[in-house]
C-alpha positions as CSV (number, residue, x, y, z in Angstrom):
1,X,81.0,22.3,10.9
2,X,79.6,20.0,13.7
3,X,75.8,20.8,12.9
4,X,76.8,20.1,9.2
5,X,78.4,16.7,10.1
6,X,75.4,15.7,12.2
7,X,73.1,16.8,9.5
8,X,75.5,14.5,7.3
9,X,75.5,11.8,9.7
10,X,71.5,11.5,10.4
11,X,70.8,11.3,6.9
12,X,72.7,8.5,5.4
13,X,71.1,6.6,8.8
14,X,67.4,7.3,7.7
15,X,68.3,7.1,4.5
16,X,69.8,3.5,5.1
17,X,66.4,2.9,7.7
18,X,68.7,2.5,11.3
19,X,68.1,3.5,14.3
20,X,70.6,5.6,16.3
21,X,71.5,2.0,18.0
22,X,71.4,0.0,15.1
23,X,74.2,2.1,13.4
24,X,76.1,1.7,16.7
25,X,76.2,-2.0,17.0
26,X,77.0,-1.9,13.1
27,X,80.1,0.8,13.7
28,X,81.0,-0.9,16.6
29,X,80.8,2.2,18.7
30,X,78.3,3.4,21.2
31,X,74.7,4.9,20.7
32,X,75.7,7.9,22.5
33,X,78.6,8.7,20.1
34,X,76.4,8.4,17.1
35,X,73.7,10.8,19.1
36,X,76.3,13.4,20.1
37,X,77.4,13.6,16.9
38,X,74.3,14.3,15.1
39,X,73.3,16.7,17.2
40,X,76.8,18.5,16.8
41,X,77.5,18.8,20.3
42,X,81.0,19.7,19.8
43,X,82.4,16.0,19.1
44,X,84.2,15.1,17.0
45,X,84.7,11.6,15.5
46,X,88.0,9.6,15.5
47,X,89.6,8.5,12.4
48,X,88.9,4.8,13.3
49,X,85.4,5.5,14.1
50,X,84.4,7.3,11.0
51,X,86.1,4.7,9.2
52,X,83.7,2.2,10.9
53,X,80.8,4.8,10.3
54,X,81.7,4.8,6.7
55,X,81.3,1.0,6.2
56,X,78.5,0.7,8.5
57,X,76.6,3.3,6.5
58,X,77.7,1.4,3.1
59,X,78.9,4.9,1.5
60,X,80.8,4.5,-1.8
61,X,81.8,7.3,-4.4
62,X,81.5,11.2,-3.7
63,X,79.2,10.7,-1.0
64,X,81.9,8.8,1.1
65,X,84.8,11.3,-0.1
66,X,82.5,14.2,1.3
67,X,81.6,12.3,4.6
68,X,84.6,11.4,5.2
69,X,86.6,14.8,4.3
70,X,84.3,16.7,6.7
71,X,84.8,14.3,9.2
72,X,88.6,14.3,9.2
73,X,88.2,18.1,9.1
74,X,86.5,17.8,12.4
75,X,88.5,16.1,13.6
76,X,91.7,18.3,12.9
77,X,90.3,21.1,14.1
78,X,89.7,19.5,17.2
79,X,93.2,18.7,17.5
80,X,94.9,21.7,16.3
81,X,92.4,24.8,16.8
82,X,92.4,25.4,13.4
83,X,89.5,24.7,11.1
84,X,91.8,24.3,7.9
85,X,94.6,21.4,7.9
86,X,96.7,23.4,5.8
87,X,99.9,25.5,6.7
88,X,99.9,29.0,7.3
89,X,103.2,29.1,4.9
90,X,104.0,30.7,1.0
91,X,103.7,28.0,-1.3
92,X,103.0,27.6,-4.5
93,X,99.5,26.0,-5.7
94,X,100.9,22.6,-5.7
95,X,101.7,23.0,-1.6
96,X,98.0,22.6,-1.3
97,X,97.0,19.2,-3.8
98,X,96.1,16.0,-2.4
99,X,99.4,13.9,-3.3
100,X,99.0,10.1,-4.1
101,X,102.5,8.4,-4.7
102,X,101.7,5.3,-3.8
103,X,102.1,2.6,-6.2
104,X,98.8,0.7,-6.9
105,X,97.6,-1.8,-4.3
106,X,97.4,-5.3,-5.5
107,X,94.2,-6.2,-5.9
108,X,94.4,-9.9,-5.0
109,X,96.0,-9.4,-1.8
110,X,95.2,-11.8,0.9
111,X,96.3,-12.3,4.7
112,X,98.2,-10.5,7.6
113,X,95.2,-9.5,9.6
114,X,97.6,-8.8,12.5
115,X,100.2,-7.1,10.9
116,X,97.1,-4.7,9.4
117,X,95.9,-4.5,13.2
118,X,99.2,-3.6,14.7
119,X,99.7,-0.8,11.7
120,X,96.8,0.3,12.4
121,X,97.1,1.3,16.0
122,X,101.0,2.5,15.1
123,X,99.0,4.5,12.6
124,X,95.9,6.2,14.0
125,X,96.0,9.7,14.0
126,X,94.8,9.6,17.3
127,X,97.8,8.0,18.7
128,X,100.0,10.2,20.9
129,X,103.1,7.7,20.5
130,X,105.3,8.0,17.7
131,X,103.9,7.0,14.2
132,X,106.6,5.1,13.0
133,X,106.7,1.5,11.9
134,X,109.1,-0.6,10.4
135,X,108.1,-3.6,8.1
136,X,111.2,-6.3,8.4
137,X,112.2,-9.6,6.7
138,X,113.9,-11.7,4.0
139,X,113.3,-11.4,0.2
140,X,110.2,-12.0,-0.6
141,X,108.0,-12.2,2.1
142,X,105.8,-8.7,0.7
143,X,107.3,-6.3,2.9
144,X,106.5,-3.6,0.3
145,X,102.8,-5.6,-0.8
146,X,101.7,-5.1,2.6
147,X,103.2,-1.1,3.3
148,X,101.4,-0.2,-0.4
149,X,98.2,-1.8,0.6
150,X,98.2,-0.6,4.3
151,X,98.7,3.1,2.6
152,X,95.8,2.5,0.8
153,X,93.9,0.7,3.4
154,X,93.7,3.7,5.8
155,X,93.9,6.5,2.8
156,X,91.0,7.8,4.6
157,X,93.0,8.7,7.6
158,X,95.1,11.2,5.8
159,X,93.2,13.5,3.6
160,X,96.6,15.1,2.8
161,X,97.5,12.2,0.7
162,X,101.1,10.1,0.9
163,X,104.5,10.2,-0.5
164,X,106.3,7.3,-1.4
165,X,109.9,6.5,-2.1
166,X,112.2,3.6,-3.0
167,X,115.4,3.6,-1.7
168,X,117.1,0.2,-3.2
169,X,119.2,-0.1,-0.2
170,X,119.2,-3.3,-0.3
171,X,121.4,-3.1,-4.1
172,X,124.7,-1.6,-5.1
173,X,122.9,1.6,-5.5
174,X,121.2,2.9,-3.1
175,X,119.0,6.0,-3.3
176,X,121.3,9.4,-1.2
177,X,118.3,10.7,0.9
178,X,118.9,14.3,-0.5
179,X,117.6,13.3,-3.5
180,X,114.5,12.4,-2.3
181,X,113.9,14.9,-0.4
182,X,114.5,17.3,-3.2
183,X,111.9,15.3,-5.0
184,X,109.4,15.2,-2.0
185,X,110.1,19.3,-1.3
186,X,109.4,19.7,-4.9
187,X,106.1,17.8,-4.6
188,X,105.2,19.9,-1.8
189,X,105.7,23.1,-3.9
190,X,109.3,24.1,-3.2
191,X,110.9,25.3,-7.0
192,X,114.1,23.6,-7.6
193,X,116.1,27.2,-7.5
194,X,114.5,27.4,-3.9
195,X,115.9,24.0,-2.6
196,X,118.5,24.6,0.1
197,X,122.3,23.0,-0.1
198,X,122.9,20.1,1.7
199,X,121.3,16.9,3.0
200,X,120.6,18.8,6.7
201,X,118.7,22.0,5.6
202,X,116.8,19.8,2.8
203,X,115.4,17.8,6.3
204,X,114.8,20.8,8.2
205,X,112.7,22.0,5.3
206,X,110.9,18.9,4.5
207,X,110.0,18.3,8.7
208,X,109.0,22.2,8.7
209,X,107.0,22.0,5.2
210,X,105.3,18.7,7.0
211,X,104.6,20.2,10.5
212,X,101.1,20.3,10.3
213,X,99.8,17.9,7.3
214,X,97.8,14.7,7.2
215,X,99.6,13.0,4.8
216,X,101.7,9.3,5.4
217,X,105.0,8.7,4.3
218,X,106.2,5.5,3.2
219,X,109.7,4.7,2.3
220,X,110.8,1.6,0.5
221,X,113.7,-0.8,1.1
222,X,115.5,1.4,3.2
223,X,118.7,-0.2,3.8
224,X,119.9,0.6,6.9
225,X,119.9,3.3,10.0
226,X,121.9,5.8,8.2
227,X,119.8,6.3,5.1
228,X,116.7,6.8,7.5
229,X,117.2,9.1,9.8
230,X,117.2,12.3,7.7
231,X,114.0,11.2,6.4
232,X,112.3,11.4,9.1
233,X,109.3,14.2,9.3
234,X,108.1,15.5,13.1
235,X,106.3,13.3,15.3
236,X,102.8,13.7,14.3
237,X,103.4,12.6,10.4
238,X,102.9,9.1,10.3
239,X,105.8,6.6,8.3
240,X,106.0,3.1,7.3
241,X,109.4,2.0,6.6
242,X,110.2,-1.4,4.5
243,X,113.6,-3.0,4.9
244,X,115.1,-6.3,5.9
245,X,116.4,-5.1,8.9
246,X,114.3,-4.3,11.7
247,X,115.8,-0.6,12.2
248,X,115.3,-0.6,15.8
249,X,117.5,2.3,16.5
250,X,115.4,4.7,14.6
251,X,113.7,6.8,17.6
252,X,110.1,6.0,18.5
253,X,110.0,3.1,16.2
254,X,107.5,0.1,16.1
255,X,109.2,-3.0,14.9
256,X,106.9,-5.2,12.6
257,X,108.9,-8.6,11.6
258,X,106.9,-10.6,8.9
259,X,107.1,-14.0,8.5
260,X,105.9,-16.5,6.0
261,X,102.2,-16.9,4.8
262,X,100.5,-20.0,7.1
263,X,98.9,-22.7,4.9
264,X,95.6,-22.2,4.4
265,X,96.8,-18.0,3.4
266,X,99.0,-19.2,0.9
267,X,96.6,-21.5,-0.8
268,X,94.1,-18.7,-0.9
269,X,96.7,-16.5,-2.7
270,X,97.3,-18.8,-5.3
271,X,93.2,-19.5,-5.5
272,X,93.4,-15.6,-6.1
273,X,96.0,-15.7,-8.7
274,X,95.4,-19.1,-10.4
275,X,91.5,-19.5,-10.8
276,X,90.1,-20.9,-7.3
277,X,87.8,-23.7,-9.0
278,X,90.9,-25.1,-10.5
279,X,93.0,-24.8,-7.4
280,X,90.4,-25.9,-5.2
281,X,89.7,-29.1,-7.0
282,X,93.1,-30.4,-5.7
283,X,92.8,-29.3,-1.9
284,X,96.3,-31.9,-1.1
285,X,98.1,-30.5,-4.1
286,X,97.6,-26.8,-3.6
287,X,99.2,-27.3,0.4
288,X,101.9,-28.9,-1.1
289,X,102.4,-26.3,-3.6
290,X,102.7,-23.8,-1.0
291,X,105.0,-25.7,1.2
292,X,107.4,-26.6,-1.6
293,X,107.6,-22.3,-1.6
294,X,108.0,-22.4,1.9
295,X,105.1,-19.7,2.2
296,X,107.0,-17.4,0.8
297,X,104.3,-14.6,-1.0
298,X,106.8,-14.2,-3.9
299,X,107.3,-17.5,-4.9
300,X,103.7,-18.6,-4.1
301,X,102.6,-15.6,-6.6
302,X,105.5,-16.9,-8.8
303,X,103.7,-20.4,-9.1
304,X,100.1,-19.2,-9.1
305,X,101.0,-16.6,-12.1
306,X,102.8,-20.1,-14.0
307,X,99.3,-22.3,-13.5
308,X,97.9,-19.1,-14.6
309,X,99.6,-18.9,-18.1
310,X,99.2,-23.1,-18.0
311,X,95.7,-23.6,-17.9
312,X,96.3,-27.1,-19.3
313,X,98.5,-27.8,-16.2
314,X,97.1,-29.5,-13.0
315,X,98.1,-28.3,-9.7
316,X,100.4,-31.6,-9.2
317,X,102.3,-30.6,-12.4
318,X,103.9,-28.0,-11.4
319,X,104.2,-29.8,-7.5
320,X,106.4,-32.3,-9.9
321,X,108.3,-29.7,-11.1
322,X,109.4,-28.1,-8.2
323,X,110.0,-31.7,-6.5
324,X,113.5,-31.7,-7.3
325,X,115.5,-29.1,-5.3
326,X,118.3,-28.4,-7.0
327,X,115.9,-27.0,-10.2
328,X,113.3,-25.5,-7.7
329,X,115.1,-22.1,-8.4
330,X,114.7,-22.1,-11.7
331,X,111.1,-23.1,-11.8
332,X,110.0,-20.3,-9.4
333,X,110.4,-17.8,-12.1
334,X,107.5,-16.3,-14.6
335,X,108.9,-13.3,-16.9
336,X,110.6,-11.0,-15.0
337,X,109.3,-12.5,-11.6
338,X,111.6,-14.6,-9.9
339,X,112.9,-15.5,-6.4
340,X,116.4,-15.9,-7.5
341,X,117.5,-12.0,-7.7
342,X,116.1,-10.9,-4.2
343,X,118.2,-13.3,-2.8
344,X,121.3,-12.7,-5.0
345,X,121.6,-9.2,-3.9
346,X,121.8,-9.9,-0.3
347,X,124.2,-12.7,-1.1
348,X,126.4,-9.9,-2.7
349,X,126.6,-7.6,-0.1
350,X,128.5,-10.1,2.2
351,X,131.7,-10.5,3.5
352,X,133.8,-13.1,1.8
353,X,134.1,-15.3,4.7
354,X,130.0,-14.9,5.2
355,X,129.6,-15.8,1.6
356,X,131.8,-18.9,2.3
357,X,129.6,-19.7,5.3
358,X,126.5,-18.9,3.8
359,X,127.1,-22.0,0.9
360,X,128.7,-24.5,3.7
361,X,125.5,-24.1,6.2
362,X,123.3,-24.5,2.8
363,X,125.2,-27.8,2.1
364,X,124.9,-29.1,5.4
365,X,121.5,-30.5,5.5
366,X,121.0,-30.2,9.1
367,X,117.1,-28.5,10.0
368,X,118.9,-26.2,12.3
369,X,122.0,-25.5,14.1
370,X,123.4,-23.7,17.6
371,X,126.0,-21.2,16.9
372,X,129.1,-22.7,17.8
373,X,128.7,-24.7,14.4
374,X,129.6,-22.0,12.4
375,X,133.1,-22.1,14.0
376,X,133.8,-25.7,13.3
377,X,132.8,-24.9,9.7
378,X,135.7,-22.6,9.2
379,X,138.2,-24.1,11.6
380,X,138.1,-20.8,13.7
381,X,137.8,-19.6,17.5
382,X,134.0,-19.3,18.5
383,X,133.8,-15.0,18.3
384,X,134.6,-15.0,14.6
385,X,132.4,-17.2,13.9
386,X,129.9,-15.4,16.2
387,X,130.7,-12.3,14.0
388,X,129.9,-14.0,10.8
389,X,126.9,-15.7,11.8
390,X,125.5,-11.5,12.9
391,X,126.6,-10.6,9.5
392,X,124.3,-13.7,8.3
393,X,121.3,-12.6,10.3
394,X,121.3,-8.5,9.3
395,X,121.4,-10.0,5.8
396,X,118.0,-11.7,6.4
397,X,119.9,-14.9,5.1
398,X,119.5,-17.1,8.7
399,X,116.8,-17.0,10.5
400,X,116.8,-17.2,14.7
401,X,115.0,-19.4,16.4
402,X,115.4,-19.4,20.1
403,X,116.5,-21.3,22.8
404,X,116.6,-25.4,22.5
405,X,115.2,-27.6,25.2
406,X,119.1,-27.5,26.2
407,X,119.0,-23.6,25.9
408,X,121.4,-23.1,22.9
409,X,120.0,-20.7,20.3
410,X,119.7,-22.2,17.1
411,X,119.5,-20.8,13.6
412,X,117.9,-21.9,10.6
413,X,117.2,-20.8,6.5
414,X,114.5,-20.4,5.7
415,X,113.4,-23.5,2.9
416,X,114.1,-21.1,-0.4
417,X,117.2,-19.2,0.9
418,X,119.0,-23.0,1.1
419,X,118.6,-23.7,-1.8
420,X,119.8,-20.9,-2.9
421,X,122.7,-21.4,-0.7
422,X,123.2,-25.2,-1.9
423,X,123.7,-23.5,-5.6
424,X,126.5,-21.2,-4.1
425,X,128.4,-23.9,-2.5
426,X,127.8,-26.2,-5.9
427,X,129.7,-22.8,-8.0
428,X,131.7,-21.7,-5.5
429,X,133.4,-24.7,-3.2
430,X,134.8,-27.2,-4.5
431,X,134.0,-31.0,-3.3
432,X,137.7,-31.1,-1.6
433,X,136.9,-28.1,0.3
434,X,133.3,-28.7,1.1
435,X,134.5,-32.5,2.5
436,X,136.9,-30.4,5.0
437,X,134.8,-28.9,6.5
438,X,131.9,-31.2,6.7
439,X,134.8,-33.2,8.5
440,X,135.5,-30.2,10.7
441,X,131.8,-29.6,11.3
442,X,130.3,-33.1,11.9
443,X,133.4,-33.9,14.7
444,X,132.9,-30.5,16.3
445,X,129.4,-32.0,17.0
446,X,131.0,-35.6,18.0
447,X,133.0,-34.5,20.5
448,X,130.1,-32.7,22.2
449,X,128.1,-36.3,21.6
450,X,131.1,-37.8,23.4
451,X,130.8,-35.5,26.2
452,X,126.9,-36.3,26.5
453,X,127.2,-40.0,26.4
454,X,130.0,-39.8,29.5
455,X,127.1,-38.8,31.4
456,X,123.8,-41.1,30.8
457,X,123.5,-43.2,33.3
458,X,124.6,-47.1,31.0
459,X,126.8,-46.4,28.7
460,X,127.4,-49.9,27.1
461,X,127.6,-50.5,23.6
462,X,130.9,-49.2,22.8
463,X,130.7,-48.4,19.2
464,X,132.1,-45.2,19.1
465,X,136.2,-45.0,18.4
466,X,137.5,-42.9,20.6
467,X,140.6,-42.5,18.6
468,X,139.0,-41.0,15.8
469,X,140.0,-37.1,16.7
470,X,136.8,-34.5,17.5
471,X,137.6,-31.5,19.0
472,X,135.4,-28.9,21.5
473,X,134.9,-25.7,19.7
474,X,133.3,-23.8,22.7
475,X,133.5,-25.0,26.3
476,X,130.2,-23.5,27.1
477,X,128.6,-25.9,24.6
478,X,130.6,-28.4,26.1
479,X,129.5,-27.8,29.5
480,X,125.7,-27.5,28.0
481,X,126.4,-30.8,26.5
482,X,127.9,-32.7,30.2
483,X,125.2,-31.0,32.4
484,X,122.0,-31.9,30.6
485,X,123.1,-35.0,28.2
486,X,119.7,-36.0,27.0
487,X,118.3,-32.3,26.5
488,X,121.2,-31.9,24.5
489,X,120.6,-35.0,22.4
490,X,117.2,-34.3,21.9
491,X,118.2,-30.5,20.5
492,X,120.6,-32.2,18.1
493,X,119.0,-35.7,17.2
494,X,117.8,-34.3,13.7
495,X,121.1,-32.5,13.2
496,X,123.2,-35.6,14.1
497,X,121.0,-37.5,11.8
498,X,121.5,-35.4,8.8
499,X,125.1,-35.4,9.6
500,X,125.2,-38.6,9.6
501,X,123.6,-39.1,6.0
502,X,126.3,-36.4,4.8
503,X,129.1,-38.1,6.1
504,X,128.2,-41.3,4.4
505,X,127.6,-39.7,1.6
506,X,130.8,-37.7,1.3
507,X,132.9,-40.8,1.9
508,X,133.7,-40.1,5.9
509,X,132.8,-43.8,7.0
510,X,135.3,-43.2,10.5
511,X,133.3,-40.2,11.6
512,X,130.0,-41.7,10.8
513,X,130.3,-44.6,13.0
514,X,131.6,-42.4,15.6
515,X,128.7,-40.6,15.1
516,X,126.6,-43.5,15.2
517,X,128.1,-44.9,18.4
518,X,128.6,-42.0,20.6
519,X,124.2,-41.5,19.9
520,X,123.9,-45.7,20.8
521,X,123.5,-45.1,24.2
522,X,121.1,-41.9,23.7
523,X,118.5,-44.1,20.7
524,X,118.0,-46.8,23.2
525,X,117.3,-44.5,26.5
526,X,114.7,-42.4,24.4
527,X,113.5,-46.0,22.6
528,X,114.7,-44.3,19.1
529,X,114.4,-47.6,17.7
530,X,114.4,-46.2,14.2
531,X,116.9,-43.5,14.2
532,X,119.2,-46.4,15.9
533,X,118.8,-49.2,13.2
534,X,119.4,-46.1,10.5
535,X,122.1,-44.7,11.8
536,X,124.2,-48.1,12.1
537,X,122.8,-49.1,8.6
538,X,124.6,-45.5,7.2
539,X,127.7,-46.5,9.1
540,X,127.9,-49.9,7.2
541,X,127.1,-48.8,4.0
542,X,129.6,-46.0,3.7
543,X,132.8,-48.4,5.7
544,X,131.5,-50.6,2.3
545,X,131.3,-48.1,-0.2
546,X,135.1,-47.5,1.7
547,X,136.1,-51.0,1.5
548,X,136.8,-51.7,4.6
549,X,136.0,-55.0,6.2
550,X,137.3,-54.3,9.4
551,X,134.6,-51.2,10.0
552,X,131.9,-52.7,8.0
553,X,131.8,-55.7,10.7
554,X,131.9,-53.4,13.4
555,X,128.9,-51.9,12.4
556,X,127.3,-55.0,11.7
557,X,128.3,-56.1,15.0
558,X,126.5,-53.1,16.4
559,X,123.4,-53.9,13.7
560,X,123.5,-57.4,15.8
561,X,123.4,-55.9,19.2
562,X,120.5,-53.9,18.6
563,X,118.4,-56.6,16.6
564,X,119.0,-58.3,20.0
565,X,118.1,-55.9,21.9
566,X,114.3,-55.6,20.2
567,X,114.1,-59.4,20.6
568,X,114.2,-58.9,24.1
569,X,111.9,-56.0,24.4
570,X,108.8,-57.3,25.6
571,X,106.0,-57.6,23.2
572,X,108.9,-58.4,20.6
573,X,110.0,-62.2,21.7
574,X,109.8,-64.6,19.0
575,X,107.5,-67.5,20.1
């Protein structure tokens, strides 16, 4: 089998006029491999490597089939001490076919070059580790795109074939894992009168059936822990594994989280599915295109597949369609393609009290948010809303973010998914309800302001009224919020901001001057000259709106103090 590999080997190379070194700088591999294994010196060549031998040679059709079948053969004997992959078992004829589940790759498919390269090394067949990877995230963001076209991608390393199924865990009915492993044992040959009872000797079959094949498994929206692990074939077999949780208590497992598509990879999806001339002709259109879908493959695809079936539209058409955010749902939809339904699934698996969250948070405007604010949106201690806030995240609704310059974590949606929460609190909280707990929310984040301002160094504006009522949700914010004061202002200055413009807004004047004054102190330390002058302008315009003279010249009191204050800057004197 060597000598016939070498034989192989040498003469696609003269064929294609290399040298023995020209071929190895092509393949990326040394000289010496490519001489060892012509003259069949008992090498043989790695998955990876004949892969790169294969594109390096330019082979295409039957000739690449046959190179790269007696290649892989090579290799598995070298591995297994057998010169036939197959298993010395009683079978029927369909025990030994190539099987090719897979559902078709997507031929315009553009971007994660990393995630390929971690698969990839999770996926060699000459890895000892476990072969088992995990392809996480929200609705949306091709979990399943890039597991089908990864299957395809490295078909070559598993001449056995692969088997694919869908689990819909993430609906009301999921798939029960016996009955796909009835349907994978019967596609392995197993007759339906020979399938054993019960879910635990339909695995021990399957993994026993599997032992020894070359064949990739991938398994579709899994939806949790449970309806894995009985699915799971012996070591060597490798598996991908789609589902919005990150399954990291499956044994051996390589986690893969996937994020939204980066500019330029979004735009060059929707070149792919649009027409590139036309999208390329508005360079500043397509980016914002892509940013109004938040990267998000789905709804990019969404909007390339509606300029597709518009070819009177321009790129900035459809931009002005989708510039209004409470109708950006219903324009990222094309047939039966649609962002709206991924996202109402998880939605209905929550709790009631997530659910409730869920359309608050989505109202609330701010970027992002430490966790204590959950709490102060329901009125409750700090662990429930903890709770909630986990049930949020395994739901890929909220995203985490990390640690703040003040080191709270903070949480965020993604751009679609509030939107999609700003339509749940419009149907499902009504205006009395949602003003509650803005109230609750906005003065949970006062009295930590409060706390702040007590320790910069000049306190002396005096805005704030200190018997308007905020109460500490958790102490450890608290004490976050007296030790570092301007970390912690800097964290929340876009948060207090929004809160701010949702408090004027929702008729709250008292806590928006409170809001304004306790962060007086903070704009002038940082030279927030802007966010000063705005939030005192908010203050005034809602204690007007309110009718109340009293606040109104408070704040334009304040509005005097800091016009004063740029006079005197230097730079800023009038003549």
């Amino acid at each position: 089998m060597e000598d016939v590999f070498g034989v192989l080997l040498r003469r696609h190379r003269l064929r294609g006029g290399l040298t023995q070194e020209a071929l190895a700088e092509r393949a990326g591999i040394s000289s010496r491999s490519v001489a060892e294994l012509e003259r069949g010196r008992g090498r043989s060549p790695r998955p990876r490597s004949l892969e790169q031998l294969v594109t390096a040679l330019d082979l295409a059709g039957q000739e690449r089939e046959e190179f790269v079948a007696i290649g892989h053969s090579l290799f598995w004997a070298s591995r297994t001490g057998r010169p036939d992959r197959s298993p010395p078992t009683e079978s029927t004829p369909a025990a030994n076919l190539m099987w090719r589940q897979l559902p078709a790759d997507l031929p315009d498919f553009v971007g994660r070059d990393e995630e390929l390269a971690q698969l990839a090394e999770i996926l060699d067949p000459g890895n000892r580790n476990p072969r088992l990877a995990v392809l996480s995230g929200p609705p949306g963001i091709g979990k399943t795109a890039l597991a089908v076209h990864a299957g395809h991608r490295f078909s070559s390393w598993f001449p056995g074939g692969h088997l694919y199924a869908a689990l819909r865990g993430a609906t009301a009915d999921p798939v029960d894992p016996v009955e796909v492993l009835a349907q994978w044992l019967r596609t392995l040959g197993v007759h339906g009168s020979a399938l054993p009872t019960g879910v635990d000797a339909h695995a021990a079959l399957f993994r026993d059936r599997l032992a020894v094949q070359q064949v990739l498994l991938v398994v579709d929206d899994v939806g949790g822990y449970r309806q894995m692990e009985q699915l799971l074939p012996t070591k060597d077999v490798a598996v991908v594994v789609t589902s919005r949780l990150p399954l990291t208590g499956l044994p051996g497992v390589s986690s893969i989280d996937l994020r939204p598509m980066p500019g330029p990879t979004a735009v060059e999806l929707l070149c792919r599915v649009a027409g590139e001339d036309r999208v390329r002709a508005e360079p500043e259109a397509a980016l914002d295109l892509v940013s109004a879908c938040g990267g998000l493959p789905l709804a990019v695809r969404i909007s390339g597949a509606r300029l597709a079936a518009r070819p009177y539209w321009m790129v900035e058409t459809l931009n002005e369609r989708l510039a209004d955010e409470r109708k950006r749902l219903d324009e990222l939809r094309h047939g039966d393609l649609a962002v709206r339904p991924g996202l109402h699934l998880a939605h209905q698996g929550l709790t009631p009290t997530a659910a409730r969250v869920f359309a608050l948070l989505g109202e609330l405007g701010v970027p992002s948010f430490p966790g204590w604010s959950v709490a102060a949106l329901l009125g409750v201690d700090p662990a429930v809303g903890a709770a909630v806030l986990e049930e949020l995240l395994d739901a890929r609704l909220l995203e985490a973010l990390g640690p703040d310059q003040a080191g709270q974590l903070r949480y965020r949606f993604h751009d679609i998914t509030r939107l999609y929460a700003r339509e749940r609190r419009e149907s499902e909280i009504d205006q009395a309800e949602w003003t509650a707990a803005l109230d609750r929310a906005a003065t949970g984040w006062l009295a930590l302001a409060r706390k702040a301002q007590e320790q910069l160094d000049s306190p002396r504006f005096h805005l704030d009224d200190k018997d308007h009522p905020a109460t500490i949700v958790d102490q450890r914010a608290a004490t976050v919020a007296a030790d570092q004061p301007v970390e912690w202002f800097e964290a929340e200055r876009e948060a207090l901001a929004a809160l701010m413009s949702a408090c004027a807004q929702a008729g709250l004047a008292a806590t928006t001057r409170c809001l304004a004054g306790s962060s007086a102190d903070f704009y002038e330390l940082r030279g927030y000259h802007d966010d000063w002058q705005r939030a005192l302008s908010m203050a005034r315009a809602a204690y007007r709106r309110a009718n109340d003279r009293s606040g109104e010249a408070t704040m334009l009191c304040g509005l005097g103090h800091y016009l004063r204050y740029r006079r005197d800057l230097p730079g800023l004197r009038s003549g």
